[in-house]
N, C-alpha and C positions, 0 to 999 in steps of 0.2 A: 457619604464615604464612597470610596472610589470601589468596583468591582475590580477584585481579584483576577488576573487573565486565565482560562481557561483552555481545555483543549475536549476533543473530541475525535476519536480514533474509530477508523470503520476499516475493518478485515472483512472480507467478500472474496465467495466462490465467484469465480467467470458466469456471466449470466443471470447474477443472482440481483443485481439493479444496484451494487453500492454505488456508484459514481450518480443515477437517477437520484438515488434518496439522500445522499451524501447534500446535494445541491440544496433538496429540496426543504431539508433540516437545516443545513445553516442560515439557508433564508429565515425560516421558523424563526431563528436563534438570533439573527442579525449579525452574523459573525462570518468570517469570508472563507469559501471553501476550498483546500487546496491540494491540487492532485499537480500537472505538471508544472505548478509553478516551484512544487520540491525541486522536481529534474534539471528543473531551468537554472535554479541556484546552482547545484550542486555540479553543473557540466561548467557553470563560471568558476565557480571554485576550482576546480581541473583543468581550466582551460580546454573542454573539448568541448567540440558541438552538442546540441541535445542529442541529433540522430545515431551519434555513436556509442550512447549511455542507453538508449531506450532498450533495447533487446537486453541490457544487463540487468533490470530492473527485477528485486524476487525471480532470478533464475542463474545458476551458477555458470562461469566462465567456460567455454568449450575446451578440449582439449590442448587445440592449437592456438588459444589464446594465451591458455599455460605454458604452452610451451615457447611460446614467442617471450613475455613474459617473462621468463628465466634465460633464457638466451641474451636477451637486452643487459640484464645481470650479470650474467658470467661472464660473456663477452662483449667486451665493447663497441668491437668492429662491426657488430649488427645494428649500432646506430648510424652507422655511415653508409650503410643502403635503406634509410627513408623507413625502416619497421615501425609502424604506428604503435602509439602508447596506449596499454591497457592496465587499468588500475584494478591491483588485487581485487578480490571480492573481498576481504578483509576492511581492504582501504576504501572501495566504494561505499561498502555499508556504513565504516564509522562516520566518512563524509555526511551519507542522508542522515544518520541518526544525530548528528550534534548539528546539522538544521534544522530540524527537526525541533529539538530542545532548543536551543537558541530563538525558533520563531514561536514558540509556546511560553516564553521567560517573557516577552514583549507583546504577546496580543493571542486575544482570543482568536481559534480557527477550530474548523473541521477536518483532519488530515484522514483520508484512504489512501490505504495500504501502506506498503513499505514498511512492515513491521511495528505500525504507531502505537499497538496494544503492549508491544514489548519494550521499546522506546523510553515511552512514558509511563511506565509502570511504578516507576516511585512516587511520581508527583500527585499527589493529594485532589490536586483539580484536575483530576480526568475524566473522566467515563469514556469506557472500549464497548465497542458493537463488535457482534458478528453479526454477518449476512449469510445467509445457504439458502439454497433453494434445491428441489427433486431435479432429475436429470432429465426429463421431458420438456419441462418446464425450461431451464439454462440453456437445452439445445433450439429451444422457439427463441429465445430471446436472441441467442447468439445466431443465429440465421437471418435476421429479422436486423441485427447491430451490424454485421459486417456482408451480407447478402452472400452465404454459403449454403450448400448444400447440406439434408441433416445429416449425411458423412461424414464430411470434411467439418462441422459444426462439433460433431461428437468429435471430432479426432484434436480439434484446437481444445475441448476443454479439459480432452483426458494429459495432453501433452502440459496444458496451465495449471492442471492438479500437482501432476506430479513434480514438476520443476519447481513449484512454489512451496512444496511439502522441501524440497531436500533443500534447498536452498536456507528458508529457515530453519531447520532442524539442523543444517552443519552451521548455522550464526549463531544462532539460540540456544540451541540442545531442547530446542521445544517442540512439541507438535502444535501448530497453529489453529487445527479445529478444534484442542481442547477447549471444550466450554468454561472450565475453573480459568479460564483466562480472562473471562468478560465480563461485564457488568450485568448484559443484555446479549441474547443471541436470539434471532427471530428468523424461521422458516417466510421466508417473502413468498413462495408459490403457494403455502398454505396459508396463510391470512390474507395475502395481496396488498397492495402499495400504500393503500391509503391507512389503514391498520398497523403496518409495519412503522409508516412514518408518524403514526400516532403514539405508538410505542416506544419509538425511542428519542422522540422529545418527551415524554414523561420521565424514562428511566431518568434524561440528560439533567431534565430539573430537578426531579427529586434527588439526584445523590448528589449534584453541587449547590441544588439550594437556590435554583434560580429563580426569583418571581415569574409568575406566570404572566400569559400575553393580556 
C-alpha cells in the first residue's frame, strides 16, 4: 500500500541551523527539502523575479511600498510612469501558503519557514519543529554564515527577530515561538547538531508512523 504524502515544517531563530538540519533530515527521510524553491514558485506565479520577493519573505512591506501600492489603486496614471508592482503582504502570503498545500497534497517534503507550522496545521500528516538557539551561540553561527562582525551579526539577528515576530503575528494573530505550536521544539546550542537531528527524526517517525531506516 502506497504511503500517504507527508510534510515536515521547520520554524527557526536566525542562527539556530534550520536550513543545516532541515537538509540533513530530509536526507534521513528521503524526502526533498524545500526552502527557495517555495520562492521560485511563487515569484512565477506573480510573475516577478525571485530578487524582488526575497526581502518580502516573513517581514512586512515598508512603508513606501504601501504606499506605492495604493497609489497604483487610486490612481491610475501611476501606471504610466513605470511604478513597479508590489503584492499586498496579504496577497504574498496567500500565494506561499496555497504552495505550500498544493506541494504537500502531491508529495512528501521538508518546508522551512514561511509560516509552514501554521500553513499545515490542519493536515494530520505533519509534524512542526522549532529551532532556537542562545544568543552567543546564533551570533557565532551568524558571523561565520555571512562573514560579519559580532556587531553587525547581533544587529541582523535582533532586526530577523523582530520583523518575523510582526509579520506573523499581523498573518496569524500568533506568536511563532509559542511552543503549543509544535510537535518538537529543540534548543540546537544546547544539545548540538547531531542530538537535535536525532530528535527530530524520532519525533517525525513517531507521530506519522514512519518505519524506521
Amino acid at each position: 500500500m502506497d504511503m500517504k504524502p507527508y510534510s515536515v515544517t521547520i520554524s527557526h531563530q536566525l542562527g539556530s541551523g534550520g536550513a543545516y538540519l532541515g537538509e540533513k533530515l530530509a536526507g534521513r527521510l528521503g524526502i526533498p527539502f524545500l526552502d527557495r524553491d517555495i520562492l521560485k514558485e511563487v515569484a512565477r506565479q506573480l510573475d516577478l523575479a525571485e530578487a524582488e520577493l526575497e526581502n518580502r519573505e516573513e517581514r512586512l512591506s515598508s512603508f513606501w511600498q504601501n504606499f506605492t501600492r495604493v497609489a497604483i489603486l487610486t490612481d491610475p496614471a501611476w501606471d504610466l510612469v513605470g511604478q513597479p508592482y508590489f503584492p499586498s503582504d496579504s496577497d504574498f502570503f496567500q500565494v506561499e501558503c496555497s504552495t505550500i498545500q498544493r506541494i504537500a497534497k502531491k508529495s512528501s517534503a521538508v518546508f522551512l519557514g514561511r509560516c509552514g507550522y501554521y500553513v499545515l496545521r490542519a493536515d494530520p500528516q505533519h509534524a512542526s519543529l522549532l529551532l532556537t538557539a542562545s544568543q552567543p551561540a546564533r551570533i557565532k553561527r551568524v558571523q561565520e554564515l555571512y562573514n560579519l562582525s559580532e556587531e553587525k551579526a547581533l544587529d541582523l539577528i535582533e532586526t530577523n527577530d523582530q520583523e518575523r515576530a510582526n509579520y506573523i503575528r499581523t498573518l496569524t494573530k500568533q506568536n511563532w515561538l509559542d511552543a503549543r505550536h509544535y510537535d518538537l521544539c529543540v534548543n540546537t546550542s544546547a544539545v548540538g547538531w547531531d542530538v537535535a537531528l536525532d530528535l527530530a527524526e524520532k519525533c517525525v517517525r513517531t507521530k506519522l508512523q514512519l518505519p524506521a531506516n
